[in-house]
VEXDREN-2710 file (C-alpha; in Angstrom, 1 decimal):
% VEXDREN-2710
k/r/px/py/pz
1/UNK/41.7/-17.5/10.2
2/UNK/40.1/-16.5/6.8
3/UNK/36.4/-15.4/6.3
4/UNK/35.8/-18.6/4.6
5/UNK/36.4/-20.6/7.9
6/UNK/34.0/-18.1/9.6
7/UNK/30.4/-18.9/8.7
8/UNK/29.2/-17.3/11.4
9/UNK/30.5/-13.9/10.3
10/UNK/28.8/-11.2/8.8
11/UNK/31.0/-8.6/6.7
12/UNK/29.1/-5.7/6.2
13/UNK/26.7/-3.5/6.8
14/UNK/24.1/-4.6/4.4
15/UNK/24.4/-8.6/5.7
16/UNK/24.5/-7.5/9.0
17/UNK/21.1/-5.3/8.4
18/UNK/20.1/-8.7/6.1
19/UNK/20.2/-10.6/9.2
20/UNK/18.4/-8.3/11.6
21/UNK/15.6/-7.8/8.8
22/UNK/16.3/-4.6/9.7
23/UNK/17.4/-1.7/7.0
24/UNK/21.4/-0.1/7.1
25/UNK/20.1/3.0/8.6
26/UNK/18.8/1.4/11.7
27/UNK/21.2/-1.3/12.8
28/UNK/23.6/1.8/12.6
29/UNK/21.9/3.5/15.2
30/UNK/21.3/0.6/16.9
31/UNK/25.1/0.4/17.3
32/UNK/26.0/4.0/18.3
33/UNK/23.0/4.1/20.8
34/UNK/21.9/0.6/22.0
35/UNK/25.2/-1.2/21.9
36/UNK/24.2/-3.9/19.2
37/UNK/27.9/-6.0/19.1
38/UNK/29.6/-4.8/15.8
39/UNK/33.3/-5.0/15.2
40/UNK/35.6/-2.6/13.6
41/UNK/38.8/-3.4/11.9
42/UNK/41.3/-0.6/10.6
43/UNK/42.8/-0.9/7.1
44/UNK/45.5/1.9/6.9
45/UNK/43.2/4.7/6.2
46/UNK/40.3/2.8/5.4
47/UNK/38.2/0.3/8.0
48/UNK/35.3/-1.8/7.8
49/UNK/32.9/-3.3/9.7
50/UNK/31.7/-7.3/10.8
51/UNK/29.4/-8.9/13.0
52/UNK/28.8/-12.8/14.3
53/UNK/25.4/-14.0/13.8
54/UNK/24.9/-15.8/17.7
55/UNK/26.3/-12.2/19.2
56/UNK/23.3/-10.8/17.2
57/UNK/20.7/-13.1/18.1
58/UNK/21.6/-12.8/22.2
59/UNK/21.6/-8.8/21.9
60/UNK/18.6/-9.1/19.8
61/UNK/16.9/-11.8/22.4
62/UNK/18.2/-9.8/25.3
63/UNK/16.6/-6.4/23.9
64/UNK/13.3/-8.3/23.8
65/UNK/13.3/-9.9/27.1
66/UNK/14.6/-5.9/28.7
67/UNK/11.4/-3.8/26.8
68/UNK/9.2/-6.3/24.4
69/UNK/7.3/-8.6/27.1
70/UNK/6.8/-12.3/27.1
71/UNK/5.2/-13.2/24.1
72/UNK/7.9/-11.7/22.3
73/UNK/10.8/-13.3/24.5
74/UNK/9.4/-16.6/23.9
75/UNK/9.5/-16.0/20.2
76/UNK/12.8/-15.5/19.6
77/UNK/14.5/-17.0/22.0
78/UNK/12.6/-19.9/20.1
79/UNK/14.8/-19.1/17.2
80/UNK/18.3/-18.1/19.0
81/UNK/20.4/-20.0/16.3
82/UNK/18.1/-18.5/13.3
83/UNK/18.1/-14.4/14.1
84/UNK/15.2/-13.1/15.1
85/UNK/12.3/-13.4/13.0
86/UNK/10.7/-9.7/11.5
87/UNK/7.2/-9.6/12.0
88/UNK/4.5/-8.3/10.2
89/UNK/1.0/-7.4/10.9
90/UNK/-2.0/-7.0/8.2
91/UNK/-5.1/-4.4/9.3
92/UNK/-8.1/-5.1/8.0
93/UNK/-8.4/-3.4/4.7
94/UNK/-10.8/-0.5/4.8
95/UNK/-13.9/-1.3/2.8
96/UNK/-14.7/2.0/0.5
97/UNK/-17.2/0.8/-1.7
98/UNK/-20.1/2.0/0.7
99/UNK/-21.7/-1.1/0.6
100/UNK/-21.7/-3.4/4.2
101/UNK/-22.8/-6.5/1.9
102/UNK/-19.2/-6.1/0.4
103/UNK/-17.0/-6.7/3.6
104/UNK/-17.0/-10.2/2.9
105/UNK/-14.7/-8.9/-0.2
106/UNK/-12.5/-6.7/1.7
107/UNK/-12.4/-9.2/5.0
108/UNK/-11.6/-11.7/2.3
109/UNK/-9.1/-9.7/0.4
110/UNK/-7.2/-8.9/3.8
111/UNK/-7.3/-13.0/4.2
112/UNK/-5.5/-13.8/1.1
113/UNK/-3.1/-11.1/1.7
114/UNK/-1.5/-12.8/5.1
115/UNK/-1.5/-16.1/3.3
116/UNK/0.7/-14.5/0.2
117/UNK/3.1/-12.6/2.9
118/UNK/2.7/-16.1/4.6
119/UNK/4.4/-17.7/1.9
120/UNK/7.5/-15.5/1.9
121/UNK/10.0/-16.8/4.0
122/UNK/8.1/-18.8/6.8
123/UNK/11.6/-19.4/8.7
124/UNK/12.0/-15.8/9.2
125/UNK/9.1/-14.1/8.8
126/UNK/5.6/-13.9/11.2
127/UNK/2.9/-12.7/9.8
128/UNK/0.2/-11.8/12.5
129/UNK/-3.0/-13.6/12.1
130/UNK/-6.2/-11.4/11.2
131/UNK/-8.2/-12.3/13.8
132/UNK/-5.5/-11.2/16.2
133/UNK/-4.9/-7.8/14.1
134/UNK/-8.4/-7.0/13.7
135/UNK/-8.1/-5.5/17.4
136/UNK/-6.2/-2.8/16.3
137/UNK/-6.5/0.0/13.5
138/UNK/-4.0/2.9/12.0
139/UNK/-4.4/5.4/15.1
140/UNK/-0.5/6.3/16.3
141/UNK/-1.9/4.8/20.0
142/UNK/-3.3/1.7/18.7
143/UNK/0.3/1.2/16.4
144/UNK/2.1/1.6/19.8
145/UNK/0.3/-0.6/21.6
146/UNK/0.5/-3.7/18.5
147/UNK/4.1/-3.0/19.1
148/UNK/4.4/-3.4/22.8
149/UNK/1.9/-6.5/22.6
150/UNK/2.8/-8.1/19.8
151/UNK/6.4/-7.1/18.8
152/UNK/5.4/-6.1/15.6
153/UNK/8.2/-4.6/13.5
154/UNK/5.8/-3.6/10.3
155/UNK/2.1/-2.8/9.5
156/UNK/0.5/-3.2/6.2
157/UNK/-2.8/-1.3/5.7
158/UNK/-4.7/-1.0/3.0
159/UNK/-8.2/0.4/1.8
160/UNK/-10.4/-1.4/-1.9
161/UNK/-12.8/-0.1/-3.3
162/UNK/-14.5/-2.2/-5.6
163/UNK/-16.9/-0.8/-8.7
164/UNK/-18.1/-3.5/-11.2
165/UNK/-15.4/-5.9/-12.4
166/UNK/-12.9/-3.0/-11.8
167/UNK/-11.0/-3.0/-8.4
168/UNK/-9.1/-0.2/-6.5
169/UNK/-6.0/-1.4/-3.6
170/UNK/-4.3/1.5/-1.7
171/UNK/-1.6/-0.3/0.6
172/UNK/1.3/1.1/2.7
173/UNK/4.1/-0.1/4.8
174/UNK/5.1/1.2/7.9
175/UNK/7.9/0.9/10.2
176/UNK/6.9/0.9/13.8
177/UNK/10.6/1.2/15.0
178/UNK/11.3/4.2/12.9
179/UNK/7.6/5.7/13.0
180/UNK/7.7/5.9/9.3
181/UNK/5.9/5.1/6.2
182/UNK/8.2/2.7/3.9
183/UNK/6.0/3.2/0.8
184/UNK/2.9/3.7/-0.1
185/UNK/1.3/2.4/-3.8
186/UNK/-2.2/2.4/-5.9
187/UNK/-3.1/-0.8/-7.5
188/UNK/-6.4/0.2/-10.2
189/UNK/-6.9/-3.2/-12.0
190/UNK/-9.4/-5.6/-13.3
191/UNK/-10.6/-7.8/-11.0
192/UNK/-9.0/-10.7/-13.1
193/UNK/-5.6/-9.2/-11.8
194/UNK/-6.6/-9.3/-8.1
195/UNK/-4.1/-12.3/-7.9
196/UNK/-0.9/-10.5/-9.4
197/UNK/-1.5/-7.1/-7.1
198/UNK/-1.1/-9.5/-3.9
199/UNK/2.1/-10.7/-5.4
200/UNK/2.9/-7.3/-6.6
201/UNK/2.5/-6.6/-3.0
202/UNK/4.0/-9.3/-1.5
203/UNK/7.6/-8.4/-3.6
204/UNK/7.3/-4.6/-2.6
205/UNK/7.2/-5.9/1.3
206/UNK/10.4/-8.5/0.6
207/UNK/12.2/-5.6/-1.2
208/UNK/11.6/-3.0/1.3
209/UNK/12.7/-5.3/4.3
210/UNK/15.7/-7.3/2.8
211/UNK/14.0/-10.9/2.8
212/UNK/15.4/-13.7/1.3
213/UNK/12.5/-15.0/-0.6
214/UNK/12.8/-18.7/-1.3
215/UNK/13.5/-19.5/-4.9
216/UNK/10.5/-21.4/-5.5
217/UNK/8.4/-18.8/-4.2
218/UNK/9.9/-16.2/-6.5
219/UNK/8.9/-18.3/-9.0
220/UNK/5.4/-18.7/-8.0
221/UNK/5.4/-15.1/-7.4
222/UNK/6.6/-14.3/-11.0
223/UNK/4.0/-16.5/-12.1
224/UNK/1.3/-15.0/-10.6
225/UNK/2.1/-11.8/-12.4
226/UNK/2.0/-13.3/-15.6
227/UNK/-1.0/-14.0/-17.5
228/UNK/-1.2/-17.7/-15.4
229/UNK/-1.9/-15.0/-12.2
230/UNK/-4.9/-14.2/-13.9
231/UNK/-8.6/-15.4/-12.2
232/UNK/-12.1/-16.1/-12.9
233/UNK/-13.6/-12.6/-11.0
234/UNK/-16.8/-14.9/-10.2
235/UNK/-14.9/-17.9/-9.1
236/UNK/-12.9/-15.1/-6.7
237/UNK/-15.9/-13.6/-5.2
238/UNK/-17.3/-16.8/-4.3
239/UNK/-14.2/-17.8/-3.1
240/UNK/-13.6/-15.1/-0.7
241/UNK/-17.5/-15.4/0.3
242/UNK/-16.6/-19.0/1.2
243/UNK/-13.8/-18.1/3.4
244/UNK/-15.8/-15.4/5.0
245/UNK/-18.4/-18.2/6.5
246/UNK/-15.5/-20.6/6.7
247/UNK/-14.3/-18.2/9.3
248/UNK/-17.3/-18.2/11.6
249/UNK/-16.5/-22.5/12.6
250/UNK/-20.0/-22.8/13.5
251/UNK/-22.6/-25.7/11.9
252/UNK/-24.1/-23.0/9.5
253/UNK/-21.4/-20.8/8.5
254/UNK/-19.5/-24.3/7.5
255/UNK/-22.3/-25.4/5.6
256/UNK/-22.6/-21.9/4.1
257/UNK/-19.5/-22.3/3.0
258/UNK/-19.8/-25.4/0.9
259/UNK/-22.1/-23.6/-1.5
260/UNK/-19.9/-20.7/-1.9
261/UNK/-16.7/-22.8/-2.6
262/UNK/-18.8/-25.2/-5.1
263/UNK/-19.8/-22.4/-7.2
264/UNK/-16.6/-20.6/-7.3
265/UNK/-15.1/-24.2/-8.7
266/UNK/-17.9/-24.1/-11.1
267/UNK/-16.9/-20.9/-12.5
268/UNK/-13.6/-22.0/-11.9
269/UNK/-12.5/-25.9/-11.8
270/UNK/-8.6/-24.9/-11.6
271/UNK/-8.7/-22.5/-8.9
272/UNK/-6.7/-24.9/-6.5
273/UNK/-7.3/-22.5/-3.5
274/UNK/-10.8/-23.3/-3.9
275/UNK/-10.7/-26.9/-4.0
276/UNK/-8.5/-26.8/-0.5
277/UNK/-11.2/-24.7/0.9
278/UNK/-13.6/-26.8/-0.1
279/UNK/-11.8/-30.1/1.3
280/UNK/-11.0/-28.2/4.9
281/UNK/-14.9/-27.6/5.6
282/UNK/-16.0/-31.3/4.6
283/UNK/-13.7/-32.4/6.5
284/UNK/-14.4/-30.1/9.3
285/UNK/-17.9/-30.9/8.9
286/UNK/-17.3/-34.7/9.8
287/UNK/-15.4/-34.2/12.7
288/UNK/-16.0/-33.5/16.5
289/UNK/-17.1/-31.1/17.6
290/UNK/-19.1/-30.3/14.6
291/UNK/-20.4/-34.0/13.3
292/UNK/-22.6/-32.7/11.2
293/UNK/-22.3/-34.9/8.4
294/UNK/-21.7/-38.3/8.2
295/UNK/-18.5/-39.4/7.6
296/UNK/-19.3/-41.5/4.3
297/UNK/-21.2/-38.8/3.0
298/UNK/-18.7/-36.0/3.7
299/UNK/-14.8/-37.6/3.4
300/UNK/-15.2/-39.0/0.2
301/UNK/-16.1/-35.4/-1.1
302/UNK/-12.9/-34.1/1.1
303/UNK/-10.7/-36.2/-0.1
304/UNK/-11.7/-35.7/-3.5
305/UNK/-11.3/-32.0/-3.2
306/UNK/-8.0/-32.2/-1.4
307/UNK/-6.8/-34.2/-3.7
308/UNK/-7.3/-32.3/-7.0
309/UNK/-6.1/-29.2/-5.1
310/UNK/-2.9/-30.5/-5.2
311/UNK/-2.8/-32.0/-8.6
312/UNK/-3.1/-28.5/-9.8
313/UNK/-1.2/-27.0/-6.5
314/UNK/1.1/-28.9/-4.6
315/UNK/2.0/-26.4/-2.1
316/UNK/-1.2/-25.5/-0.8
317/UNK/-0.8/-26.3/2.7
318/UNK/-4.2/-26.5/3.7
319/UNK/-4.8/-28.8/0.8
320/UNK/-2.2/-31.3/2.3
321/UNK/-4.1/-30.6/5.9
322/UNK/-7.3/-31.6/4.5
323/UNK/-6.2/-34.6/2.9
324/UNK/-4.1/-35.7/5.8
325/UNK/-7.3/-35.2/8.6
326/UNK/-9.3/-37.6/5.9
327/UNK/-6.2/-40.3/5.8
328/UNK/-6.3/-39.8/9.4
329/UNK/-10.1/-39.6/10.7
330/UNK/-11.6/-41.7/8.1
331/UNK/-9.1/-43.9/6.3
332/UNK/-7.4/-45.2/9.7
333/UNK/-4.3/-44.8/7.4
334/UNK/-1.9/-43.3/10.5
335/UNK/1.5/-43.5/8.0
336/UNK/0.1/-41.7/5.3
337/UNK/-1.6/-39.4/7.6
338/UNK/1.1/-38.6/9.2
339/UNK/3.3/-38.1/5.8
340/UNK/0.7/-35.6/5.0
341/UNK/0.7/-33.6/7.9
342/UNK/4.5/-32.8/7.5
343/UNK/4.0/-32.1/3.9
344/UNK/1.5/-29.5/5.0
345/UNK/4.3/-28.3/7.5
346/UNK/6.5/-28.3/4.8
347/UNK/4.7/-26.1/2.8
348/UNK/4.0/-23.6/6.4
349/UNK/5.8/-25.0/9.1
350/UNK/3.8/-22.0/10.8
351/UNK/0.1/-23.1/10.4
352/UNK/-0.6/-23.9/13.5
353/UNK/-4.0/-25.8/12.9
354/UNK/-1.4/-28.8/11.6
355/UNK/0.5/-28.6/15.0
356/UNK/-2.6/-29.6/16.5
357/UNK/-4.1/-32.0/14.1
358/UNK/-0.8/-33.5/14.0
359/UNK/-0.6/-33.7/17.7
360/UNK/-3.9/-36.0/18.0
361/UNK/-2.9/-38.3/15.6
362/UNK/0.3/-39.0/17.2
363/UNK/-1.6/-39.0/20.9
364/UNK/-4.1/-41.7/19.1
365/UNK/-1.1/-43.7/18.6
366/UNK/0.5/-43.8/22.0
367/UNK/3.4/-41.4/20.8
368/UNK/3.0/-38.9/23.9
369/UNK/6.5/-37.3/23.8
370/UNK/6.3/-36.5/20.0
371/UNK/2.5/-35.2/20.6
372/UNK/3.8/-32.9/23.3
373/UNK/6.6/-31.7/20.8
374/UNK/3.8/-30.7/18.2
375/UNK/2.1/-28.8/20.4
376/UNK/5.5/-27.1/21.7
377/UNK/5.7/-26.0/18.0
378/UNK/1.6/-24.9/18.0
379/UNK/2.3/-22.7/21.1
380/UNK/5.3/-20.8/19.8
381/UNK/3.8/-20.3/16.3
382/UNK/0.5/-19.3/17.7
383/UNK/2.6/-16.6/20.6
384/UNK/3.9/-15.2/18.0
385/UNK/1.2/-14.7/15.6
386/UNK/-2.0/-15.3/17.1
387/UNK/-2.2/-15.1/21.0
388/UNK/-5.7/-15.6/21.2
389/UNK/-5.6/-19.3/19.8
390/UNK/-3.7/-20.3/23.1
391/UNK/-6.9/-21.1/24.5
392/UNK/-6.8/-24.3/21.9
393/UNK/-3.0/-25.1/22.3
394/UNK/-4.1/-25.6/26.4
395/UNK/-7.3/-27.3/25.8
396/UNK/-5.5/-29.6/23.2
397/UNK/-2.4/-30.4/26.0
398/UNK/-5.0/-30.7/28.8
399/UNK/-6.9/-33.2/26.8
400/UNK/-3.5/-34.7/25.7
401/UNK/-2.7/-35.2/29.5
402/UNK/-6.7/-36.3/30.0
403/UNK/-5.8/-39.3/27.7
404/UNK/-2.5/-40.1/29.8
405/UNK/-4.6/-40.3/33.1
406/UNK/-3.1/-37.5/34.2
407/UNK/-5.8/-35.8/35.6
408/UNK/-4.3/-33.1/37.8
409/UNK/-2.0/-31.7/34.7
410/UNK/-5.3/-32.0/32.7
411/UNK/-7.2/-29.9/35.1
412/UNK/-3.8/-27.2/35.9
413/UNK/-3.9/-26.6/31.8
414/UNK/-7.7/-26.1/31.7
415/UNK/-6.9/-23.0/34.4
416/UNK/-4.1/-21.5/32.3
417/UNK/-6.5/-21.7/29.5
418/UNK/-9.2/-20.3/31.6
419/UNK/-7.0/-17.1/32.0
420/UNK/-7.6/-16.5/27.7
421/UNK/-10.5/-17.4/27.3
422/UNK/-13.3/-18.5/30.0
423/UNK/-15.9/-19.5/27.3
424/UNK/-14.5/-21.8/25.8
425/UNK/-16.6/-24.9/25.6
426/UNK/-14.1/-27.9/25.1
427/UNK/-12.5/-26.4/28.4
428/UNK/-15.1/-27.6/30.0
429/UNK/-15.4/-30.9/28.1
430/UNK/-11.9/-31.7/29.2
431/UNK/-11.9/-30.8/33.1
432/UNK/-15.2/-32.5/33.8
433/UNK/-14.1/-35.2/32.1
434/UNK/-10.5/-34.8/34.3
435/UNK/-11.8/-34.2/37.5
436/UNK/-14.8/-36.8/37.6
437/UNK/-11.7/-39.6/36.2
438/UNK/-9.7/-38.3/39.5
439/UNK/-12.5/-37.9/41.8
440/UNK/-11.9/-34.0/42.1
441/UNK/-14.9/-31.8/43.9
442/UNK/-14.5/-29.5/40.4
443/UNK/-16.7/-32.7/38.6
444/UNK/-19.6/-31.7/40.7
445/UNK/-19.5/-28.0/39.3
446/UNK/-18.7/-29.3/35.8
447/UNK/-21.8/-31.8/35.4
448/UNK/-23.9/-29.3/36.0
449/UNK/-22.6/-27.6/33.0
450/UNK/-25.3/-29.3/30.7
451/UNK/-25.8/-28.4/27.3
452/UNK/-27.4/-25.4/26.8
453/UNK/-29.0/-26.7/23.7
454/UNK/-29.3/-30.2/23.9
455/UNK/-28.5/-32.1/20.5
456/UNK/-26.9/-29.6/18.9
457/UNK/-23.4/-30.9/20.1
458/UNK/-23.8/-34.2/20.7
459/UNK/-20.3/-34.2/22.3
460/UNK/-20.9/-32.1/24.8
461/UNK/-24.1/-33.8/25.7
462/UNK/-21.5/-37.3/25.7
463/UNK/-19.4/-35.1/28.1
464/UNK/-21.8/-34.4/30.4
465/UNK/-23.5/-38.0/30.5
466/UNK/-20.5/-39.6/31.2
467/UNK/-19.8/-37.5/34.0
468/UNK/-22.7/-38.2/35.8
469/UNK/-22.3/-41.7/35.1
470/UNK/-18.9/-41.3/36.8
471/UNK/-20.7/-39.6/40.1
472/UNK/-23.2/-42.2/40.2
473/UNK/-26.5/-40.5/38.0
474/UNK/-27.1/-43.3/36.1
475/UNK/-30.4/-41.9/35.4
476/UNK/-29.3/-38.6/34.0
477/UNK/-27.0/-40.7/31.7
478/UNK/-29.6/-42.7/30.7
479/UNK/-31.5/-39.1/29.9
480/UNK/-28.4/-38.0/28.2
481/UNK/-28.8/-41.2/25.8
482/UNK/-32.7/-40.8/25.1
483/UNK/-32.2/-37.0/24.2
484/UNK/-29.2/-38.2/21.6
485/UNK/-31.5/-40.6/20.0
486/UNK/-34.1/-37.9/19.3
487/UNK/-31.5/-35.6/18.0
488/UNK/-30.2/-38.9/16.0
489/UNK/-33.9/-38.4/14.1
490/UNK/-32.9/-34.7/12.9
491/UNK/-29.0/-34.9/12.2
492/UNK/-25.9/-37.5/12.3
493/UNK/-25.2/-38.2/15.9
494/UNK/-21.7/-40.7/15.4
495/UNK/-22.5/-44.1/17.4
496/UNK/-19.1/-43.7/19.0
497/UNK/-21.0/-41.5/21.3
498/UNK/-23.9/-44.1/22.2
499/UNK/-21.1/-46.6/22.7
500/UNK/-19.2/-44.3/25.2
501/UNK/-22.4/-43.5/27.4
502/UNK/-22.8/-47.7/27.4
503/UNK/-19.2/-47.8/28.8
504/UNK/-19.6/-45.4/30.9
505/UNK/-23.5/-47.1/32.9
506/UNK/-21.2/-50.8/32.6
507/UNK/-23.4/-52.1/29.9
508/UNK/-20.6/-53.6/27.7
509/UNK/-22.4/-55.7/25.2
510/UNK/-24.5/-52.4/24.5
511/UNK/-21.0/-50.3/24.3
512/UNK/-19.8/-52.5/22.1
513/UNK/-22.9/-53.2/19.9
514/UNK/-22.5/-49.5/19.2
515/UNK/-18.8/-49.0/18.7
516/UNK/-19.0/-51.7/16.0
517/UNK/-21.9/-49.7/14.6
518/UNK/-19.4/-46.9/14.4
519/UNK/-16.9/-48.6/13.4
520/UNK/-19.0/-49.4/10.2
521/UNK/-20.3/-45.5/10.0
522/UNK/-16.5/-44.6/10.1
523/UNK/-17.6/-42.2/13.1
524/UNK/-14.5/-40.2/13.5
525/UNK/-14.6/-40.9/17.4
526/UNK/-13.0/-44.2/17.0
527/UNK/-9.6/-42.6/16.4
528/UNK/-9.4/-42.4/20.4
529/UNK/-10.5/-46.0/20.7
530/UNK/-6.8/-47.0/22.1
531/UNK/-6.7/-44.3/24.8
532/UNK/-9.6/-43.2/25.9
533/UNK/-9.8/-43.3/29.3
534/UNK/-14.0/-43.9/29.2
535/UNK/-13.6/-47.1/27.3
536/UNK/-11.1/-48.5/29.9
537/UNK/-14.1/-51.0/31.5
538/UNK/-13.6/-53.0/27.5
539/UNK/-10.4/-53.6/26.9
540/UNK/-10.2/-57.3/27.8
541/UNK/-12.7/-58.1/25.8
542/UNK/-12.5/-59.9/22.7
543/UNK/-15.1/-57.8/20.6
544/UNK/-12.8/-54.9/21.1
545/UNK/-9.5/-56.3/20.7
546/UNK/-10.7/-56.5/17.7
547/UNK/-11.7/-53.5/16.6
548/UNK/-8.6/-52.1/17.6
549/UNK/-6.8/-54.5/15.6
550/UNK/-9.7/-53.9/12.7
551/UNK/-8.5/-50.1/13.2
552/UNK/-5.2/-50.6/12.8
553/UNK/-4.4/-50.0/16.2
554/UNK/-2.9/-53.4/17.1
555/UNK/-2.2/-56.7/15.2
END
């Protein structure tokens, strides 16, 4: 049998070491001490060496499963057909301009420099997200243990110093296999260049390891270090300044946000990143659980944003995202919601937010098994690069199974997620909302989880009024609904919720007085109106048959 009819094969050292994302040195010594399955064959005096590619991938998988941990096992036997992937953490680059104001730059800089490395290969390459690496720092003990918790194959730290419009990048890569340091480089550069050090970067890390960089992103990459990599150093501050208080997901820091991303596309008006950014926190903005602006105010402007992203960046993922949760939360318009969604997957198949927006839209729409199958894909992207987002992969399947009436799998999800992170507040949402449907004790100790803060998340004040309505405190319902129409005087409080605490004391014609209301506010709750479970008590009715056929729910 020739080579040709062997696609599986691997001939030499160098495509074995290719596959492995590992360098020659290394799977050689992973052959004479750790068995890794590489064949020999003897040509007179002269012999050479082959490998087969699902051989590889078990020893590899095996090797994981024997000293790596879960997490790691999970990851590639996720891949078993692909080779493992190589994974890569970023440190927080050390700020060294003496200045605390300036972390937002640094913090930022760090940011941008997982989304470039991001970009690479996504198929074969995990980048750790920074949240996740901002746990640990250079120390050899804190190394060892991002190895043995995360798997990670290679660390890239960095310190900037930033003076004026000039801007200082030390970087190094190390090998946490070998204990070694790959290279190490100086970038001194106007801060105009900022964009082609990243890519400068990014190629050094591709080199170094072997990857196969996607044509299209060599391109881009090239690109970037021509003069069309160059950017607008005010429009780049405020940019990173924007994703700085993007990162903080709270009411203020999203609002924050908005100014910071306005003014870097008034310094800038084609700096695409800045347009997605600005799309993704309208759109966040208008959304549970934040529903601080109203939808007609604040899609419109997402939409717009999103859009000209991509007009002058079509493979900005979160663009694509942005544009995809407006089609979906305010348009109605499930097909071409959905055909965004996978063009932002597309662009990152591993940006895990998109797993999960993409899993809603398909649970609004009855499509359980192809829901559960996005967030299959949102847990293994997330144990691999981000372990502490689990807690929003298991709130998101124990709402999934919340909206199947399957209470008990609701509330068995809300303890796994319990075990990452016990604070979470939409945990609690979920399994009060489960157990008071299933007539669990556990409702009793979640209704008296009432809002700390009543009116600020008008949500979590729905939650908790419809589970007393469930245990029979009508009163504390009606309570619930007098302190969302006071809040209602201050900010946007979606009528969807007013409609649901209706449903939920039996007074239909009030329930759906207000869900029509919503329906003409656009209130994002109404992409649940065929499934959720509180709105059961309406569905013969006429008034909302047709709003779900108004939707686009039914015809």
């Amino acid at each position: 049998m020739t080579t040709s009819n062997l696609p599986d094969r691997l001939d030499s050292w160098k495509e074995i070491a290719t596959f492995l994302r590992r360098d020659v040195r290394t799977v050689q010594r992973w052959e004479k001490k750790e068995a890794l399955p590489v064949h020999r064959h003897q040509h007179d005096k002269l012999g050479s060496v082959y490998a087969f590619r699902a051989e590889l991938s078990s020893w590899f998988n095996g090797r994981l499963q024997a000293g790596a941990g879960a997490t790691a096992s999970a990851q590639a036997l996720a891949h078993p057909s692909e080779g493992p992937k190589v994974k890569l953490a970023v440190l927080p680059f050390g700020n060294l301009s003496g200045q605390e104001d300036d972390n937002y730059f640094s913090d930022g800089l760090t940011e941008e420099m997982i989304t470039q490395l991001t970009r690479l290969e996504p198929g074969r390459l995990a980048v750790i997200a920074r949240a996740t690496a901002a746990n640990y720092n250079s120390s050899a003990e804190s190394l060892q243990q991002l190895k043995q918790n995360l798997n990670v194959d290679y660390v890239l730290e960095g310190k900037v110093r930033r003076a004026g419009k000039r801007v200082r990048i030390t970087a190094q890569l190390i090998d946490l296999e070998e204990h070694t340091h790959l290279w190490a480089e100086t970038y001194e550069r106007d801060l105009s260049d900022i964009l082609t050090v990243q890519a400068e970067i990014a190629q050094a890390f591709a080199s170094e390891i072997n990857l196969a960089v996607t044509r299209s992103e060599q391109s881009r990459l090239v690109d970037l270090q021509a003069s069309s990599g160059r950017v607008n150093p005010v429009a780049y501050e405020s940019y990173l300044k924007a994703r700085y208080h993007l990162q903080g997901l709270t009411p203020a820091s999203l609002k924050s946000s908005l100014v910071d991303f306005e003014h870097a596309i008034k310094e800038d008006p084609r700096y695409a990143p800045a347009h997605a950014g600005l799309a993704y926190a309208y759109g966040l903005l208008a959304i549970a659980p934040f529903d601080l602006l109203p939808p007609r105010q604040a899609m419109p402007q997402a939409e717009a944003a999103a859009k000209r992203a991509l007009e002058l960046d079509n493979t900005l993922a979160e663009a694509h995202g942005a544009l995809a949760l407006v089609l979906h939360h305010y348009h109605w318009d499930w097909a071409k919601a959905e055909s965004s969604y996978q063009q932002a997957l597309e662009c990152n198949p591993d940006y895990y937010v998109t797993h999960l927006w993409y899993s809603w839209l398909l649970l609004a729409l009855g499509r359980r098994k192809e829901a559960f199958a996005e967030l299959k894909k949102a847990q293994v992207t997330a144990q691999e690069t981000d372990p502490e987002r689990m807690v929003t992969v298991h709130a998101t399947r124990a709402a999934a199974h919340y909206l199947g009436r399957e209470y008990p799998q609701a509330a068995e999800e809300f303890g796994k997620a319990l075990q990452v992170s016990p604070d979470y507040f939409m945990l609690h949402y979920v399994l009060g909302r489960s157990a008071s449907q299933s007539g669990s004790e556990q409702s009793e100790t979640e209704s008296k989880q009432a809002p700390k803060s009543p009116g600020e998340i008008p949500l979590m004040d729905t939650a908790w009024g419809l589970v007393n309505a469930v245990n029979g405190r009508k009163d504390q319902t009606e309570e619930t609904i007098r302190t969302l129409e006071a809040a209602a005087k201050k900010r946007y409080v979606p009528a969807t919720y007013f409609g649901m605490l209706y449903a939920g004391l039996g007074k239909k014609d009030l329930a759906l007085t207000w869900l029509e209301k919503a329906y003409e506010e656009r209130a994002d709750g109404l992409t649940w109106l065929n499934v959720l479970p509180a709105l059961d008590g309406l569905r013969s009715e006429p008034r909302f048959q047709d709003l779900l056929r108004r939707i686009g729910f039914t015809r």
